[in-house]
N, C-alpha and C positions, 0 to 999 in steps of 0.2 A: 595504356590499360583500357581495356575493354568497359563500357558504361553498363550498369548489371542493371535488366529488369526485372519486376516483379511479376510474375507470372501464372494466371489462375488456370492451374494446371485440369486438378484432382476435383471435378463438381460435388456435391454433397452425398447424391444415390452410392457416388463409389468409393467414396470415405464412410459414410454410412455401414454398407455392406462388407466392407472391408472388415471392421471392426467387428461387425455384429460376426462376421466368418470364425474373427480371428475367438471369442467368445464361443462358440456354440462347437468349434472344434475340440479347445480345452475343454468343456463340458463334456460332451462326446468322444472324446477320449479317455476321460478317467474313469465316465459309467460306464462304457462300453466293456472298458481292460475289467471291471468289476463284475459286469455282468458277464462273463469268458471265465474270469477267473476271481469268486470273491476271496476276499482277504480280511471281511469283516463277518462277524456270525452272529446271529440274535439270541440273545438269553432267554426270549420268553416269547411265547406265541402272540403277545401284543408287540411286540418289534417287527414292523414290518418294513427291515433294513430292504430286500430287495426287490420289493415292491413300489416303493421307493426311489430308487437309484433306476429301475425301469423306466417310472414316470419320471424323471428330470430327465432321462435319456428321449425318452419319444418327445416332449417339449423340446429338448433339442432340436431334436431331431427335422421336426416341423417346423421351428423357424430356421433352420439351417437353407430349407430346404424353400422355403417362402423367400431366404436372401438371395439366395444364388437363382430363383427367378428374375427376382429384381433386378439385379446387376446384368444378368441374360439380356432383359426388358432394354436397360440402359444402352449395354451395350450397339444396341441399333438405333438410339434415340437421343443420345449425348452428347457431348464436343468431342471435335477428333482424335483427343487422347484418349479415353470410353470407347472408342469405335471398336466395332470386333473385328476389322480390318487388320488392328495392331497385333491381333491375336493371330496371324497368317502371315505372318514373314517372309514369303515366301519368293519375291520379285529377285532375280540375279543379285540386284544391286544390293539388297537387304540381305539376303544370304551370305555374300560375302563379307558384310560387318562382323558376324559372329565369332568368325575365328579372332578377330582383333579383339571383341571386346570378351572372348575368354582369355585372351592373353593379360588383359589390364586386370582382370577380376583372380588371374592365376599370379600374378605378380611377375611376366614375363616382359608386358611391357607399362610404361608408366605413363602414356597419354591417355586420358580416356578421351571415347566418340564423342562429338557434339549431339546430345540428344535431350529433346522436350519434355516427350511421353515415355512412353514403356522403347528398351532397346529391339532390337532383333531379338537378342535370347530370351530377353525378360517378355515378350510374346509369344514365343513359342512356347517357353515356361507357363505360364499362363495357361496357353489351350491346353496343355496336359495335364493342370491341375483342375483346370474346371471338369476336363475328361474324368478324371478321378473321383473330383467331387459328386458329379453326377451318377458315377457309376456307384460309390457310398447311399448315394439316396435310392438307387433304383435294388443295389443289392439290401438297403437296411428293408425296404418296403416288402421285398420278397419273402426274407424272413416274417413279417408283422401279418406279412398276409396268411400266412398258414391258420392264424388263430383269429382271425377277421374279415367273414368270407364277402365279398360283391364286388360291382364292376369296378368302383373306383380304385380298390386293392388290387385288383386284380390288375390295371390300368399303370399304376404307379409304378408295381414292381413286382408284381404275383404270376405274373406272363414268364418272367427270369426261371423259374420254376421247371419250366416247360424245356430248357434246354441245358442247364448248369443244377448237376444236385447239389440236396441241400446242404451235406456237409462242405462243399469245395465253395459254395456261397458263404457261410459262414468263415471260412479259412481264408478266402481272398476281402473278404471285408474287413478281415480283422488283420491282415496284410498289409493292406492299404491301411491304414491307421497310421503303421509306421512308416510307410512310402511319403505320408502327407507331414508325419511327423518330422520326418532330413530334410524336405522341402519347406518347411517353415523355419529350421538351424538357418539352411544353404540365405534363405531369405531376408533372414535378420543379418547374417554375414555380410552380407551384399548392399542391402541398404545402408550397414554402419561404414562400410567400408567406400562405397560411392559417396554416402557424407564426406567423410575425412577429408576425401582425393578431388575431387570434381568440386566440394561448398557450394554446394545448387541448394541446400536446404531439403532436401529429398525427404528424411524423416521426419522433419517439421510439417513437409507438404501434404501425408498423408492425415493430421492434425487440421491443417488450416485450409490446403488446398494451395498454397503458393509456391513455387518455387523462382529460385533467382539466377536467370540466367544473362549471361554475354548477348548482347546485341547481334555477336556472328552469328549466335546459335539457333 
């Protein structure tokens, strides 16, 4: 048998960020679904339900927007699992891991890859959800800018304007809500499921930062 180490995978910025993602997304998605479509109605002109649910939305919105700088930051200033290298998969050698490990993750095959950090797919996953993320923050700001005019609005996301109208901004923002939201199902699958199969501690790791692997690995 293989001697298991302990291994300080996950540094604090990207368990931090993680977290704070995974928070400010559920926020942001139940104000958002509300502000598109309420389902609560005020009785009296002192109820200022969506006025309300607006500002916990832009507070979201703003530290959403403040983490995924961070983690950006990190990205190029971290241990090499952080690297945004991992997020570019792209070398022969790493491309051809992924058919295997959608096999293991499909239940096709039952070895899984020896791996430390993030896999091949779970990097390329990655850059497309930070693509997403990003484009959330550039499309929310677009909208904010209509009713908040200067250069920083404009900067953020008021430029979107100039090439996507405003109703199909609206339509792909509120799109991607749910694009992000099967990507967070697919996510939790994967991590309980790489728990089970591989015992590296994977779920724990995004908690403590540790996970436990084989000396081959």
């Amino acid at each position: 048998m293989s001697d298991i180490k302990r291994t300080y995978v996950w540094e604090f910025p990207v368990r931090f960020t993680h977290w704070v993602n995974v928070l400010c997304i559920i926020v942001l998605s139940i104000t958002g679904y509300y502000i598109s479509n309420p389902f609560i109605y005020a009785l009296s002109s002192k109820q200022q339900i969506m006025g309300l649910v607006r500002l916990t939305h832009f507070i979201a919105a703003y530290t959403f927007m403040m983490s995924v700088i961070i983690r950006l930051y990190w990205s190029l200033f971290g241990n090499e699992y952080a690297c945004i290298k991992e997020w570019f998969p792209f070398s022969g050698e790493k491309l051809r891991t992924i058919g295997a490990e959608l096999k293991f993750y499909l239940l096709i095959s039952k070895k899984p890859l020896p791996n430390t950090g993030h896999t091949s797919l779970a990097g390329i996953t990655i850059l497309l959800v930070y693509a997403g993320f990003i484009f959330q923050i550039i499309s929310g700001f677009a909208m904010y800018s209509l009713t908040h005019s200067g250069v920083i609005w404009t900067a953020l996301g008021g430029w979107l304007l100039a090439y996507i109208d405003l109703p199909m901004i609206k339509l792909y923002h509120h799109l991607a809500m749910y694009v992000i939201g099967a990507f967070i199902m697919g996510h939790i699958y994967i991590a309980w499921f790489a728990d089970i199969r591989e015992r590296n501690g994977v779920i724990g790791s995004i908690f403590s930062g540790y996970k436990f692997m084989s000396n081959h690995k």
